[in-house]
Backbone as a printed PyTorch tensor [residue, N CA C, xyz], in Angstrom:
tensor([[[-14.3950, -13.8910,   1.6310],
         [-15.3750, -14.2480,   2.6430],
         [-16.7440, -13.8430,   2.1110]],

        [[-17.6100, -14.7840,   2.2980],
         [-19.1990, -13.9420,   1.5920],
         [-19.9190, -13.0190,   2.4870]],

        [[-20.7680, -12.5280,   1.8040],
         [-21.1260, -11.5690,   2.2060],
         [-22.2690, -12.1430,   3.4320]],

        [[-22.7090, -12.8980,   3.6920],
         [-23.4550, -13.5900,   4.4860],
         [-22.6790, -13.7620,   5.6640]],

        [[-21.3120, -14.1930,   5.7970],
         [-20.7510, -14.5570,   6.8040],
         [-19.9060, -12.8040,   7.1980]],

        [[-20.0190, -11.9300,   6.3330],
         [-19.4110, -10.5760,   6.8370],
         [-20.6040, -10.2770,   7.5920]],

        [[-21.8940,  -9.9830,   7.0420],
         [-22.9400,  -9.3160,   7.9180],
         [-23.4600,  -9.8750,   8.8640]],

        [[-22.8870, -11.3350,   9.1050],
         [-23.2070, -12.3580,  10.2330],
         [-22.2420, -11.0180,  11.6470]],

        [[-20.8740, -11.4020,  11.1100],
         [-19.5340, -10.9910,  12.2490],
         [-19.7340,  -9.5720,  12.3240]],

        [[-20.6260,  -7.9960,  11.6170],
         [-20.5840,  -7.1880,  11.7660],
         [-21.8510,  -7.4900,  12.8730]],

        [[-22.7550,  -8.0740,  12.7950],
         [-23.8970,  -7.8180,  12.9860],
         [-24.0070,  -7.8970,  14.8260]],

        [[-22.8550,  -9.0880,  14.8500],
         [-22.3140,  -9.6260,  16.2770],
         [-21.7880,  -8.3330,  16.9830]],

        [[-20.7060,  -8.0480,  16.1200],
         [-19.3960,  -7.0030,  16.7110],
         [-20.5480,  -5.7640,  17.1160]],

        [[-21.5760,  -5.4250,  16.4670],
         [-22.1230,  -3.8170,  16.7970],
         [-23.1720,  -4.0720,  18.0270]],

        [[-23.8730,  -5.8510,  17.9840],
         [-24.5160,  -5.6010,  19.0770],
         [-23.1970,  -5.4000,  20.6160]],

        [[-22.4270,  -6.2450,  20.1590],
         [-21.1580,  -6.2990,  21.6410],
         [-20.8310,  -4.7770,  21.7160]],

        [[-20.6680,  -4.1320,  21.0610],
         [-19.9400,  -3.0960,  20.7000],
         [-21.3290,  -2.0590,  21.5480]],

        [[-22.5730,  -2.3160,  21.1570],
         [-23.6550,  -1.4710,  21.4690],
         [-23.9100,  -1.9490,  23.2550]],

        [[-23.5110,  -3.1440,  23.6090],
         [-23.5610,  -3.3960,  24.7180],
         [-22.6940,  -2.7910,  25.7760]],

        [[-21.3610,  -2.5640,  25.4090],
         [-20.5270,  -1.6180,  25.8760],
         [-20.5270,   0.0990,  26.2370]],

        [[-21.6110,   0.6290,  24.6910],
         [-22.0670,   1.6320,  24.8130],
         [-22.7140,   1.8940,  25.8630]],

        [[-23.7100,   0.3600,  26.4330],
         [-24.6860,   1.1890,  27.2040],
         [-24.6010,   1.0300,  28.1280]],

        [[-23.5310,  -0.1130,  29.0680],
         [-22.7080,   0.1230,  30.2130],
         [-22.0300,   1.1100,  30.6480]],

        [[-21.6100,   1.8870,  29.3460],
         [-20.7730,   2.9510,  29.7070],
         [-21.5310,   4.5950,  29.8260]],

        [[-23.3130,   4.0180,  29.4050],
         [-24.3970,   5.0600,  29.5420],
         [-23.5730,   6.2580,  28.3180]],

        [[-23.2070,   5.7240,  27.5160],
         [-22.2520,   6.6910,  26.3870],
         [-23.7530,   6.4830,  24.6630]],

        [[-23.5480,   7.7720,  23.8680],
         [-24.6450,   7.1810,  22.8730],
         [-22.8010,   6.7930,  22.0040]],

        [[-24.0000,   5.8930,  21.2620],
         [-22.8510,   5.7000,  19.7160],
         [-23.5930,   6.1660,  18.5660]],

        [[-21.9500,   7.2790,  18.4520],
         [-22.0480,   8.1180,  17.1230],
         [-21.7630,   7.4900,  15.8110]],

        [[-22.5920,   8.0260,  14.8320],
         [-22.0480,   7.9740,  13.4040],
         [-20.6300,   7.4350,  12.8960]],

        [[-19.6810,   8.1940,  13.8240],
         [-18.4740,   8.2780,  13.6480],
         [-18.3140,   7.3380,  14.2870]],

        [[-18.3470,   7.1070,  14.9700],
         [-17.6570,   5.7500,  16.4490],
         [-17.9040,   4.2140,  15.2710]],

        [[-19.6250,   4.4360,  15.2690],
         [-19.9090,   3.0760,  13.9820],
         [-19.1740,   2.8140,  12.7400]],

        [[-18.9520,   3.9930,  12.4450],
         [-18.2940,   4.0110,  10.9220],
         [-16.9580,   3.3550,  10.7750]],

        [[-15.9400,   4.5920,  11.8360],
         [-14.9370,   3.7320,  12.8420],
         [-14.1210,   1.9240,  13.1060]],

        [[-15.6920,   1.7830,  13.4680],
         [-15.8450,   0.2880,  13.9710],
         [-15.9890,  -0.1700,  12.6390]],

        [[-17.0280,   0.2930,  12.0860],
         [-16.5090,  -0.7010,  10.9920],
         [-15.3620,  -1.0780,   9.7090]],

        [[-14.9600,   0.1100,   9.9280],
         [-13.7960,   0.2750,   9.5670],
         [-12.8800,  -0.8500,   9.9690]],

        [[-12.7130,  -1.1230,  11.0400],
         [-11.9930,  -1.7750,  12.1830],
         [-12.3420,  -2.9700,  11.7920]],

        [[-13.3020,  -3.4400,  11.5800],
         [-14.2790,  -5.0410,  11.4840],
         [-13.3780,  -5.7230,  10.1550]],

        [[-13.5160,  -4.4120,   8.8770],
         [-12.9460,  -4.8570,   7.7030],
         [-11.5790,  -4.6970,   7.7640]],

        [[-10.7530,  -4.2970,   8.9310],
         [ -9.6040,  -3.9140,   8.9720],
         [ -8.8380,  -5.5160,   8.8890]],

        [[ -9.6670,  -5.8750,  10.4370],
         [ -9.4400,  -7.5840,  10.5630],
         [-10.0780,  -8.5910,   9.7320]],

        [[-10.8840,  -8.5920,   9.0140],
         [-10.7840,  -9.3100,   7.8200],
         [ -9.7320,  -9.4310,   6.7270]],

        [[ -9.2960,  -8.0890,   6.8830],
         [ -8.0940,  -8.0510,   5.7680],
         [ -7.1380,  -8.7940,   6.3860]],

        [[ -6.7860,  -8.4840,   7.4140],
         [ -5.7100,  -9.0790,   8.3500],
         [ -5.3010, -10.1820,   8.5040]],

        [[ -6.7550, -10.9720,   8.5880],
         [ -6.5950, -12.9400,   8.9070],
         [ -6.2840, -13.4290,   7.7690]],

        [[ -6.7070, -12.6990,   6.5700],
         [ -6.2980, -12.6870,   5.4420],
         [ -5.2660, -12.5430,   5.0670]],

        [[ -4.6330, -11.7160,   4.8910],
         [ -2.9870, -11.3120,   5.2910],
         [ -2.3670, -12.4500,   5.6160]],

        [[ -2.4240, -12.6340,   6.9410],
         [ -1.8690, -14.0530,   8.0850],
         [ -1.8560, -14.9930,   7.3490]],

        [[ -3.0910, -15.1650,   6.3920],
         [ -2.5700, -16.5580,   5.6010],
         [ -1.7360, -16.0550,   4.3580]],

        [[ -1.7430, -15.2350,   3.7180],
         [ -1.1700, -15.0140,   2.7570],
         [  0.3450, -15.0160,   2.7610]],

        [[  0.5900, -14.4580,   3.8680],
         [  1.4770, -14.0230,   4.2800],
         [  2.6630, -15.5940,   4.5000]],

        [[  1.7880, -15.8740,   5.6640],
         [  2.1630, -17.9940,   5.6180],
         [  2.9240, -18.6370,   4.6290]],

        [[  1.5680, -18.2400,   3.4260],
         [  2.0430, -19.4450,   2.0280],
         [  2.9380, -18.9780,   1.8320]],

        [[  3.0990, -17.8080,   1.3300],
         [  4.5100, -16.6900,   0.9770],
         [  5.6960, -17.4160,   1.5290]],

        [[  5.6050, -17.4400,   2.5550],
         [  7.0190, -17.4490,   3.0670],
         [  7.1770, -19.3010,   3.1100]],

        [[  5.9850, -20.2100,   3.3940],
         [  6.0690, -21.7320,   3.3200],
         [  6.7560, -21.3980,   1.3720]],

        [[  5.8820, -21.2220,   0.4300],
         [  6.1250, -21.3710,  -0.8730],
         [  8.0420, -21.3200,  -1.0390]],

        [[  8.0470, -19.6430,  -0.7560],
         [  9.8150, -19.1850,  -0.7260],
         [ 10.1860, -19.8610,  -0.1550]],

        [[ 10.2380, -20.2230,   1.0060],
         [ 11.1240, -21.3380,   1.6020],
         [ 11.4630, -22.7540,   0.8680]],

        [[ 10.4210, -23.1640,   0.3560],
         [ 10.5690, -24.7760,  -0.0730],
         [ 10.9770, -24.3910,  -1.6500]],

        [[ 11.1140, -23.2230,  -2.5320],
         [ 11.6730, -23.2750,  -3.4990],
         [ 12.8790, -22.6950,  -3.3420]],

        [[ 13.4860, -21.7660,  -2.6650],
         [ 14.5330, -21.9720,  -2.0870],
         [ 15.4930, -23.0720,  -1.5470]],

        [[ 14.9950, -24.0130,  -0.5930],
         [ 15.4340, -25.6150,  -0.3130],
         [ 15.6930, -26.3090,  -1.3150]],

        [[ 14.9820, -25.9290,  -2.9010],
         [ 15.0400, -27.1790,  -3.4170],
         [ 16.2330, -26.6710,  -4.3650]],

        [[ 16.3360, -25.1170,  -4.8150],
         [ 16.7040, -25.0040,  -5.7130],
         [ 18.5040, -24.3470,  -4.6570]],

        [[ 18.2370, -24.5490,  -3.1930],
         [ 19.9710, -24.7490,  -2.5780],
         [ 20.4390, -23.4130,  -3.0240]],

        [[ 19.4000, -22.4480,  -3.0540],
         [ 19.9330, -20.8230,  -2.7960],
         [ 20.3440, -20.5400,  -1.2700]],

        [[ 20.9370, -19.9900,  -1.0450],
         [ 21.8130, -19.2560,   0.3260],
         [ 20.8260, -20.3150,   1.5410]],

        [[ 21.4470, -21.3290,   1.5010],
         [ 20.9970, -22.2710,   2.3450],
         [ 20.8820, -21.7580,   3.9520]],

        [[ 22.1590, -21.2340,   4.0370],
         [ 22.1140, -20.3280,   5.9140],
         [ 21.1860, -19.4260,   5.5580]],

        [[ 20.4450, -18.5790,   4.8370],
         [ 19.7040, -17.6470,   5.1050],
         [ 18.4100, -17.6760,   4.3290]],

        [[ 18.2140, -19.1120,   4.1090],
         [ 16.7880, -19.2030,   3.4960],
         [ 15.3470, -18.8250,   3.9910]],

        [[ 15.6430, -19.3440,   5.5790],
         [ 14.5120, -18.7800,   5.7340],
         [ 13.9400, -17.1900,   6.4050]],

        [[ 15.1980, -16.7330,   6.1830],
         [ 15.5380, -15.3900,   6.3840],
         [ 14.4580, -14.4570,   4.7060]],

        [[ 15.6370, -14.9620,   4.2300],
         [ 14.7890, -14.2970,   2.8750],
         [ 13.3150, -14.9750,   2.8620]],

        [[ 13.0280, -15.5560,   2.9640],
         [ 11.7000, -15.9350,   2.6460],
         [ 10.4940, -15.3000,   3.7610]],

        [[ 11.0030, -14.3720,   4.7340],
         [ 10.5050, -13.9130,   5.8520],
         [ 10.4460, -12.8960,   5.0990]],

        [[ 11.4040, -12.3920,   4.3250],
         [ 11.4370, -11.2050,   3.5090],
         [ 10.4000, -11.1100,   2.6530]],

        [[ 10.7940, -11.6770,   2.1210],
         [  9.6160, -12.1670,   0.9210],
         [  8.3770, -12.0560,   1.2640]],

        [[  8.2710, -13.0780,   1.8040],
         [  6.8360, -12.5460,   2.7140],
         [  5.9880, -11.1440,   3.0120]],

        [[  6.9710, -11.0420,   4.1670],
         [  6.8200,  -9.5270,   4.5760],
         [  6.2610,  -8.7260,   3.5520]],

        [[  7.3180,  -8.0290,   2.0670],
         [  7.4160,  -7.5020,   1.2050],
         [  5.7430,  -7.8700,   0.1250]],

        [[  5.6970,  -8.5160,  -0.0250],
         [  4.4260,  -9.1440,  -0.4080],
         [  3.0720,  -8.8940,   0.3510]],

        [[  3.2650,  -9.4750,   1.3320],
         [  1.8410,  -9.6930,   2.4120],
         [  1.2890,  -8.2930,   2.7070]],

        [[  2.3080,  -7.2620,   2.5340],
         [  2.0450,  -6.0230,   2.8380],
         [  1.1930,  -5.5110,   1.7670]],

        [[  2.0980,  -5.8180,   0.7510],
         [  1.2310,  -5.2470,  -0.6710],
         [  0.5530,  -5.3470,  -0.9790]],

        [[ -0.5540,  -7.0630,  -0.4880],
         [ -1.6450,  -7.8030,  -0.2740],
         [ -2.5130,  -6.6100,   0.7570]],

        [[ -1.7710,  -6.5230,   1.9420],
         [ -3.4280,  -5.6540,   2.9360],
         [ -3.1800,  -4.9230,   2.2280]],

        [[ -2.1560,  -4.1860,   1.7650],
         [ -2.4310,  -2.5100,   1.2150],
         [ -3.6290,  -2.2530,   0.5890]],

        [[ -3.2780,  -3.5050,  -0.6340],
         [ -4.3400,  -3.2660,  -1.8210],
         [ -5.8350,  -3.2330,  -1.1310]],

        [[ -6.3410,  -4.1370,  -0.0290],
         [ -7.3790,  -5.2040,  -0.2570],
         [ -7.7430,  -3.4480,   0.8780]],

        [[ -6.8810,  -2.7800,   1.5670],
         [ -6.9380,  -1.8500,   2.6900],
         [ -7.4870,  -0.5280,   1.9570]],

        [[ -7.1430,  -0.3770,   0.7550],
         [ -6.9920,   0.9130,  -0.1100],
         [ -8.5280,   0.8980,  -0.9160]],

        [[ -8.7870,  -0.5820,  -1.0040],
         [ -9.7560,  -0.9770,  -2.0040],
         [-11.4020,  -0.9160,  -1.2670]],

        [[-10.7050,  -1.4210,   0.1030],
         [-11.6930,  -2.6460,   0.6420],
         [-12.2020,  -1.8800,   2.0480]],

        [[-11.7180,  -1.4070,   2.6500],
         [-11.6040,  -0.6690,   4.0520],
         [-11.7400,   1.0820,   4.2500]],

        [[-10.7270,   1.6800,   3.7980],
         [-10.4190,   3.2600,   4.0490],
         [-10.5440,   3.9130,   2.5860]],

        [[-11.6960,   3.5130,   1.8510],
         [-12.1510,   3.6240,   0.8810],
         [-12.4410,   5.3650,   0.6740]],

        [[-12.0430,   5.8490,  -0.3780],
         [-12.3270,   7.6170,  -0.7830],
         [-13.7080,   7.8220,  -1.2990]],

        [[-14.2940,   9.1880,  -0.7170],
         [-15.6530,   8.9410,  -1.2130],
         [-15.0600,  10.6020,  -1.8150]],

        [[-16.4610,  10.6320,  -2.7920],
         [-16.5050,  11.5160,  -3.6270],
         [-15.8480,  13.0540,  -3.1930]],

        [[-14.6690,  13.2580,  -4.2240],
         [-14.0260,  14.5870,  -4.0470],
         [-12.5200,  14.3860,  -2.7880]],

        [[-12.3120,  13.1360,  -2.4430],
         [-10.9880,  12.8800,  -1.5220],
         [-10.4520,  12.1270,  -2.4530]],

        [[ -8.9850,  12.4010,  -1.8410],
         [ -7.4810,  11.6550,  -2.9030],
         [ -7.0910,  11.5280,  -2.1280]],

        [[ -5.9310,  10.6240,  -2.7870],
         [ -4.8270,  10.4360,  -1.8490],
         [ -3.8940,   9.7460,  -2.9990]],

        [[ -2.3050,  10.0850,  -2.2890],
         [ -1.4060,   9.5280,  -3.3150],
         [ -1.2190,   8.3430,  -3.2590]],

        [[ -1.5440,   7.2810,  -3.8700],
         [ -1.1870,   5.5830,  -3.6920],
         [  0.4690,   5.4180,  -3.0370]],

        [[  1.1160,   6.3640,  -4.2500],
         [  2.6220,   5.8820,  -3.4950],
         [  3.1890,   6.3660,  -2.5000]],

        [[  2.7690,   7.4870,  -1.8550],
         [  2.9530,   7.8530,  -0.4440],
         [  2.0980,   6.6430,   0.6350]],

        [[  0.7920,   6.2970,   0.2750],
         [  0.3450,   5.6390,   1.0710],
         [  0.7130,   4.3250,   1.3010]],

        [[  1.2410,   3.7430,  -0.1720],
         [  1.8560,   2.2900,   0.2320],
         [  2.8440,   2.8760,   0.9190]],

        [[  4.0620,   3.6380,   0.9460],
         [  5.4060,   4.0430,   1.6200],
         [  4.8210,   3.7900,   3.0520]],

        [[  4.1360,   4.5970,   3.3020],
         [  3.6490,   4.8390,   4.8890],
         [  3.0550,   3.7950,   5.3560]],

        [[  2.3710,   2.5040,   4.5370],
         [  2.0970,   0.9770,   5.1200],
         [  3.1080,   0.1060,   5.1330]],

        [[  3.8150,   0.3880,   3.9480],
         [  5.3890,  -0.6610,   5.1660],
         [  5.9470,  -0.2490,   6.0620]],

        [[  5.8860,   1.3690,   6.4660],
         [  6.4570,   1.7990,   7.4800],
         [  5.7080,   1.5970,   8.5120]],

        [[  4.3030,   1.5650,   8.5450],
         [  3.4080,   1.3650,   9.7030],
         [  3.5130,  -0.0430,   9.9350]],

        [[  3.7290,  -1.0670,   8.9320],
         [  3.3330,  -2.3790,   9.3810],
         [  5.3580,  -3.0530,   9.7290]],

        [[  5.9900,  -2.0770,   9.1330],
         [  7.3960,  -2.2990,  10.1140],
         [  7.3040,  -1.9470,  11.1250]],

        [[  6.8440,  -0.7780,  11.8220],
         [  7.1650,  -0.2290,  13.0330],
         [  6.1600,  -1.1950,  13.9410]],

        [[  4.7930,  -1.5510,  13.7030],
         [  4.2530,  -2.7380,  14.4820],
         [  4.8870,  -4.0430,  14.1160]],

        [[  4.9950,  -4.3730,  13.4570],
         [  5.2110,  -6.0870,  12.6120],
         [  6.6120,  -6.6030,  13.0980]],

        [[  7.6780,  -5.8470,  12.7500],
         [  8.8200,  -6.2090,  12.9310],
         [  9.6120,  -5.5450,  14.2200]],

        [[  9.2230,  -4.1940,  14.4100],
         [  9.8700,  -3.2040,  16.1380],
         [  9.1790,  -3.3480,  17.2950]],

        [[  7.8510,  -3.1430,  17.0680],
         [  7.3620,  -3.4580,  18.7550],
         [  6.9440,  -4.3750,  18.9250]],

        [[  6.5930,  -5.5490,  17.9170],
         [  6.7260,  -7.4080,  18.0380],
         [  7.3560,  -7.3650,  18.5440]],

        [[  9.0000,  -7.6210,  18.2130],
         [ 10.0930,  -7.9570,  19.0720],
         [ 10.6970,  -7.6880,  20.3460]],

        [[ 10.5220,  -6.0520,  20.2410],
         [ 10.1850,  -5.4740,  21.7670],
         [  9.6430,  -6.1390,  22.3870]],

        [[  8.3560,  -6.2880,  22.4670],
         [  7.1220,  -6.9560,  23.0400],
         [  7.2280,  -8.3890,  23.4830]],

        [[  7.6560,  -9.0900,  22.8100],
         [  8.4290, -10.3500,  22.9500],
         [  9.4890, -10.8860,  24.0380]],

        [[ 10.1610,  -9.9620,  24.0470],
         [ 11.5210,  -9.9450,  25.3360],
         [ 10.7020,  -9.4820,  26.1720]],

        [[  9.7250,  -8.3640,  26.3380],
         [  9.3510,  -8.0480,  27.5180],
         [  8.8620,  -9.2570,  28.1340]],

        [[  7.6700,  -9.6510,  26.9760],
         [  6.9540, -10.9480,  27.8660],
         [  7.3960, -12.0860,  28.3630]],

        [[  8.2210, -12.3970,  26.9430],
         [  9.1240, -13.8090,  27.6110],
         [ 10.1300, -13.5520,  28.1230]],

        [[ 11.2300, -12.8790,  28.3530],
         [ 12.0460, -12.8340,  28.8410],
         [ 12.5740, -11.8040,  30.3210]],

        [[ 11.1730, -11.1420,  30.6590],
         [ 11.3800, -10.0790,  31.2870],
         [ 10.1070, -10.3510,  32.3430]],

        [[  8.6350, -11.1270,  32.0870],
         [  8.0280, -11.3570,  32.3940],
         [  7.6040, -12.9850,  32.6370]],

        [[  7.7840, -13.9480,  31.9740],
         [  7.9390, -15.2110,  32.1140],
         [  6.8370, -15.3240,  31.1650]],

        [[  6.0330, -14.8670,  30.0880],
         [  5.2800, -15.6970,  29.6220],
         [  5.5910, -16.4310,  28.5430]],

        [[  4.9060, -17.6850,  28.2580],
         [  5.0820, -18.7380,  27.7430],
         [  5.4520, -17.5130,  25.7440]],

        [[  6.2450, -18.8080,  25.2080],
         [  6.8200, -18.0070,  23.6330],
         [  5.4120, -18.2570,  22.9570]],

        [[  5.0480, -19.4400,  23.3220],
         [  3.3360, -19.9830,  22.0780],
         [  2.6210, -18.5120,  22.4030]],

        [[  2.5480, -18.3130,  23.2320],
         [  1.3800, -17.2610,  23.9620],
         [  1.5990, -15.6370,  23.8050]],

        [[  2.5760, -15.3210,  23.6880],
         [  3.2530, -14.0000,  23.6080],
         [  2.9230, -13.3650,  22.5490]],

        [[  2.4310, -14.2360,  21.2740],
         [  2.1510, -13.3560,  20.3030],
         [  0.7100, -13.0630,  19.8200]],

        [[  0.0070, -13.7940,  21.1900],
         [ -0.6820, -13.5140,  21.0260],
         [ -1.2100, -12.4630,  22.0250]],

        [[ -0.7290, -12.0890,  22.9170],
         [ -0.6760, -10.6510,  23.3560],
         [ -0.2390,  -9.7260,  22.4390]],

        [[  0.6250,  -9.9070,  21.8280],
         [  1.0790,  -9.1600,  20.6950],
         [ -0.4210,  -8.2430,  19.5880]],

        [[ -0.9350,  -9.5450,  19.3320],
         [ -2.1270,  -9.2400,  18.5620],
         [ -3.0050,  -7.8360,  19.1800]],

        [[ -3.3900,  -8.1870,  20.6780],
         [ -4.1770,  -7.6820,  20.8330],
         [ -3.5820,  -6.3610,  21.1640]],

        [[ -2.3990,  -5.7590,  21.4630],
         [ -1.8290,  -4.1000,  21.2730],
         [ -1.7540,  -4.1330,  19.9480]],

        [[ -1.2780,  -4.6580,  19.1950],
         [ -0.5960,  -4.0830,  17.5840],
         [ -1.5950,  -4.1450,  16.7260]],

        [[ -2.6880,  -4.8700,  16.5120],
         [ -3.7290,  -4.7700,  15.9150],
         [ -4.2570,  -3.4460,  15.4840]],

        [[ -5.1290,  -2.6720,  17.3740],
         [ -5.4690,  -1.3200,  16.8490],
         [ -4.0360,  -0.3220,  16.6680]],

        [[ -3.3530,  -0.6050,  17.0430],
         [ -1.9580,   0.7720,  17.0390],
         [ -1.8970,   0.7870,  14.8580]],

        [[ -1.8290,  -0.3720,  14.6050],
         [ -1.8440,  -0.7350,  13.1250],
         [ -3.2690,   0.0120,  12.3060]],

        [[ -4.0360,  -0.5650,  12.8730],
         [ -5.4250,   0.2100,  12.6450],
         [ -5.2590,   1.6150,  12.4700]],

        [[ -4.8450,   2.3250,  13.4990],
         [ -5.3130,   3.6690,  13.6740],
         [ -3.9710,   3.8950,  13.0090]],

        [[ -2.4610,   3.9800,  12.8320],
         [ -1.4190,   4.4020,  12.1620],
         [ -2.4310,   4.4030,  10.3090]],

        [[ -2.9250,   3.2150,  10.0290],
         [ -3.1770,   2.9300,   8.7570],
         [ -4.3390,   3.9010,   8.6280]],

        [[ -5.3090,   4.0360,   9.2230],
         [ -6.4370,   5.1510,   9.2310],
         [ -5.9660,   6.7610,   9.6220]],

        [[ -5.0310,   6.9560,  10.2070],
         [ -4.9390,   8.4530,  10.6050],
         [ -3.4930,   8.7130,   9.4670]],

        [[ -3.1020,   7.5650,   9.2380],
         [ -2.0320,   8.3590,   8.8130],
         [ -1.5770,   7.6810,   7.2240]],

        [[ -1.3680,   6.9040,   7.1260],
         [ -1.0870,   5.6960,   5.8380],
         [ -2.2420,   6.3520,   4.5600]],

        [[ -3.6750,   5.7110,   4.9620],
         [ -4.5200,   6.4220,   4.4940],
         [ -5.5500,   7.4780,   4.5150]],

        [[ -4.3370,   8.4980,   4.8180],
         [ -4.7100,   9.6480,   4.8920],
         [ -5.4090,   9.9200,   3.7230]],

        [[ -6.5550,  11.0390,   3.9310],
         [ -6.5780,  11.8180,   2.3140],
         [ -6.4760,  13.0200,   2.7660]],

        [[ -6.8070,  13.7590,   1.2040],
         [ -6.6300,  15.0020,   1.0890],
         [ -7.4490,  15.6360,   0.8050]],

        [[ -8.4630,  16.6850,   1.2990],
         [ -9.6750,  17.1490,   0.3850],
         [ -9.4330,  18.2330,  -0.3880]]])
């Protein structure tokens, strides 16, 4: 995404964000901004992801079909696939791009990828599905629509697991 169209969508998000502040007669801290923006590049990575994630599993699937590997569970594995991938995709772009170490903090890469498939299993694949039966099946809402309620709990729970805990550092 260029950099023109990032400082466009930050520039939006902090006045909304500053508008909230001052309904709520609250100041915004250092931290709260930093935070947020954290958050801003979180979902950039994310929509990003979403497509990556897509081709992944469109790609595996249709070379799978052609080449008549485990036909009942093709598009099973290719969900896999996906998954396994798309993750490794935010990690990087998350590690690189987002919850970035500033001078004199570490952190172990391979603890932190461990702890992003576990964070993006425990949202992605456990409380999706949860979430899912509740709405559609427990609540009546439509299946198109459900995930996208989905978005809007699992998003920050993902956020803040990946910031408090995934990429943790160490000083």
């Amino acid at each position: 995404m260029g950099k023109k169209l990032y400082d466009l969508i930050e520039k939006i998000a902090f006045w909304f964000l500053g508008l909230i502040f001052k309904l709520l007669k609250k100041d915004m801290t250092e931290q709260v901004r930093s935070t947020f923006t954290e958050f801003i590049k979180f979902g950039l990575v994310g929509v990003s992801n979403t497509i990556v994630s897509y081709l992944l599993y469109a790609v595996t699937l249709q070379v799978l079909i052609k080449l008549n590997i485990f036909p009942a569970f093709d598009y099973i594995i290719a969900n896999i696939v996906s998954f396994l991938l798309s993750v490794l995709w935010s990690f990087y772009w998350n590690n690189k791009y987002v919850f970035k170490l500033k001078d004199g903090e570490e952190r172990s890469i391979w603890r932190a990828l461990l702890k992003t498939y576990v964070s993006y299993g425990v949202t992605g694949i456990v409380l999706n599905n949860i979430l899912l039966f509740l709405w559609v099946d427990t609540l009546g809402i439509h299946k198109m629509v459900a995930p996208i309620i989905n978005l809007v709990i699992n998003i920050p729970i993902n956020f803040f697991m990946n910031k408090l805990w995934a990429f943790s550092k160490k000083k």
